[in-house]
LUMBA-584541 format. One line per field, with one value per residue: x, y, z of N, C-alpha, C, O in turn; residue in one letter. Coordinates in Angstrom, 3 decimals. Atoms other than C-alpha are relative to their C-alpha. Example, Ala and Ser with C-alpha at 12.3 -4.5 7.8 and 13.67 -1.06 7.14 Angstrom:
<recs>
n.east <- (0.890_-0.820)
n.north <- (-1.190_-1.190)
n.up <- (0.000_-0.060)
ca.east <- (12.300_13.670)
ca.north <- (-4.500_-1.060)
ca.up <- (7.800_7.140)
c.east <- (0.900_-0.770)
c.north <- (1.200_1.090)
c.up <- (0.000_0.730)
o.east <- (1.936_-0.261)
o.north <- (1.181_2.198)
o.up <- (0.665_0.899)
rest <- (A_S)
</recs>
This chain:
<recs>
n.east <- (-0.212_1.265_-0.056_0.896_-1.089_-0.759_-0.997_-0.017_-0.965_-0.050_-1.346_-0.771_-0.260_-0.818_-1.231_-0.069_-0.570_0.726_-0.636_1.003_-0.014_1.322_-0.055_0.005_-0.250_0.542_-1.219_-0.869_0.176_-1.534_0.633_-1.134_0.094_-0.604_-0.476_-0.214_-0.341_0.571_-0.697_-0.049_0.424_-0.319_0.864_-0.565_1.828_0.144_1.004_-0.215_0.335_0.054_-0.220_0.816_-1.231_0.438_0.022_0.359)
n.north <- (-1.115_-0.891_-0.707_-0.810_-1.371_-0.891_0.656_1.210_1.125_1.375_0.428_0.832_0.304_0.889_-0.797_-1.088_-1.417_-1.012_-1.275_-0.903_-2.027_-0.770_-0.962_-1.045_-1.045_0.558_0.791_0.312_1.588_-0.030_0.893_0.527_1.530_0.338_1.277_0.676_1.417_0.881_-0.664_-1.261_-0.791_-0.935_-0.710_-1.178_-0.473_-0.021_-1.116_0.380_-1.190_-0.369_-1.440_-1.084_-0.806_-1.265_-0.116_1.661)
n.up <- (0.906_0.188_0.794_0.361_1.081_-0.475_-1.177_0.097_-1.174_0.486_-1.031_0.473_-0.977_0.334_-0.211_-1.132_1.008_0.262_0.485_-0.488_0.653_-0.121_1.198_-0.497_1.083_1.194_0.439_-1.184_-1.031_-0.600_-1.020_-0.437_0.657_-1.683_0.618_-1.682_0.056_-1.232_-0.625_0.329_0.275_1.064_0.832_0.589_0.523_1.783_0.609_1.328_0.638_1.792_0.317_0.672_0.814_0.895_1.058_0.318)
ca.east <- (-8.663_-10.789_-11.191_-13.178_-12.151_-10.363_-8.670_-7.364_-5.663_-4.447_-2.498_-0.693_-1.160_1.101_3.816_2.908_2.734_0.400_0.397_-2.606_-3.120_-5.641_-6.056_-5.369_-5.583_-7.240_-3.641_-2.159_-1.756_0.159_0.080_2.395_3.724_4.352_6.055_5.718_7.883_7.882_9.188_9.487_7.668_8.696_6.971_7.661_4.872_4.576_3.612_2.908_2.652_2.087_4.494_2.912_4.845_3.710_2.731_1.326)
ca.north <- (-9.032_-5.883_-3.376_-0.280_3.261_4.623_1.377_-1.628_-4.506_-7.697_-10.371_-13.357_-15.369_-18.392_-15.995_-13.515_-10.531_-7.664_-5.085_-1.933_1.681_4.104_6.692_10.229_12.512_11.215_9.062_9.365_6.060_6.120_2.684_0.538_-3.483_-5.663_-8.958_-10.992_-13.952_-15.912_-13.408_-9.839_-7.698_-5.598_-2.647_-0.213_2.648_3.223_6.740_6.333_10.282_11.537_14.256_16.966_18.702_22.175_22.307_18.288)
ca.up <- (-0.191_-0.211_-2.645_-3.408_-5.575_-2.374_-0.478_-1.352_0.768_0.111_2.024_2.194_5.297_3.799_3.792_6.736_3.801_3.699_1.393_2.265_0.259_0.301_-2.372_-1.036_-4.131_-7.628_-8.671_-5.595_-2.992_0.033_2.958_3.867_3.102_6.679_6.125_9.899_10.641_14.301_16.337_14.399_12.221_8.763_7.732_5.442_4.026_0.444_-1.057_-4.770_-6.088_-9.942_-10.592_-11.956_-15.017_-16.055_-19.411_-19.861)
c.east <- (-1.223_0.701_-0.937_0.874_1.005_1.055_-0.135_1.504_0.303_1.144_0.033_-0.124_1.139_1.533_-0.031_-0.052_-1.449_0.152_-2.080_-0.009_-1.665_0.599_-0.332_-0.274_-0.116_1.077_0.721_0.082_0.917_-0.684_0.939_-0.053_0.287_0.087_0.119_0.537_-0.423_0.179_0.295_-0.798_0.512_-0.887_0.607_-1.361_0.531_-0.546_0.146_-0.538_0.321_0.649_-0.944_0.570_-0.359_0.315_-1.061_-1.307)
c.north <- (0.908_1.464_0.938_1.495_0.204_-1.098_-1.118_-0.973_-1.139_-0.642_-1.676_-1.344_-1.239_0.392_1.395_1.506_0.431_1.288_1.188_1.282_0.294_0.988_1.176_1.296_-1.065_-1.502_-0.455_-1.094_0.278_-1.580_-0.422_-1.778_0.124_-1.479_-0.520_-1.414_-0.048_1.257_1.823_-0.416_1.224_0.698_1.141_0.566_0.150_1.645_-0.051_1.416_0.169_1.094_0.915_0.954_1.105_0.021_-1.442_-0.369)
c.up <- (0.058_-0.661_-0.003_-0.609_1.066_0.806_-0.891_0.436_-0.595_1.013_-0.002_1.370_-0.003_0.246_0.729_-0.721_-0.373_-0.917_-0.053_-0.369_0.177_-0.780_1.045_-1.076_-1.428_-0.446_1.166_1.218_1.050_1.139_0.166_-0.651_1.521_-0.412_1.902_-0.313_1.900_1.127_-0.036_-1.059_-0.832_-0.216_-0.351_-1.326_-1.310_-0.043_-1.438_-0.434_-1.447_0.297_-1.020_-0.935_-0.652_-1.669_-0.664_0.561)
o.east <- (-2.378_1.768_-1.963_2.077_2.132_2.042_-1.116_2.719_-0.334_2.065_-0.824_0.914_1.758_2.455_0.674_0.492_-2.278_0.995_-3.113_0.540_-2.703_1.803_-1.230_-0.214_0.655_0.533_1.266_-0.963_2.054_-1.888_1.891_-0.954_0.573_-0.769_0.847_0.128_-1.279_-0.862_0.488_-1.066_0.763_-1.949_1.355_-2.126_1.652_-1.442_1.303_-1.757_1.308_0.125_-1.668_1.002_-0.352_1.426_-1.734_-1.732)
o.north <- (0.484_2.026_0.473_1.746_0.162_-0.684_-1.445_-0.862_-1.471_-0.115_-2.353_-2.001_-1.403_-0.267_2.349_2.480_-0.253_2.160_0.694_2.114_-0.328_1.240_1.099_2.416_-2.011_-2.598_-1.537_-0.966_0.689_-1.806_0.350_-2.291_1.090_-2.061_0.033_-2.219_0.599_1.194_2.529_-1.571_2.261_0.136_1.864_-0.020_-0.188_2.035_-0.120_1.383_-0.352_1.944_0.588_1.960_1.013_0.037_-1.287_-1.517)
o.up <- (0.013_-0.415_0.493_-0.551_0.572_1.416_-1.559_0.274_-1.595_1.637_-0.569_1.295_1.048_0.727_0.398_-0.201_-0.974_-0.704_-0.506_0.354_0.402_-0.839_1.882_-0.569_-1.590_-0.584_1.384_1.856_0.821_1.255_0.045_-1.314_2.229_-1.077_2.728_-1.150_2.502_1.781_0.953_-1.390_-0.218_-0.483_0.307_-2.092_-1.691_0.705_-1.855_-0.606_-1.966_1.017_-1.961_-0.374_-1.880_-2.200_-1.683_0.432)
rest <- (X_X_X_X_X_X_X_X_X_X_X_X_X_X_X_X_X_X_X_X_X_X_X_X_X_X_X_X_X_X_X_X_X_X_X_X_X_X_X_X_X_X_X_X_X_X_X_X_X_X_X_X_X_X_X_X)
</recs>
């Protein structure tokens, strides 16, 4: 596991599962998860954005 304000990782080797962001914008996160079994390889990215609502 590693952490700091702009990145943080974590992972699973028991169960082949990664999950990896990096802060792009104050709230904002985007990275991906990757789940590996014997043979293949899942990944799918993440973007985690704050709408922004005029007036709030």
């Amino acid at each position: 596991m590693t952490q700091d304000a702009d990145k943080f990782a974590i992972a699973n080797a028991r169960k082949g599962a990664m999950l990896s962001l990096t802060r792009v914008y104050r709230e904002d996160w985007e990275g991906f998860v990757s789940r590996h079994y014997d043979d293949v390889a899942f990944f799918n990215s993440l973007r985690c954005k704050r709408t922004i609502v005029a007036g709030e």
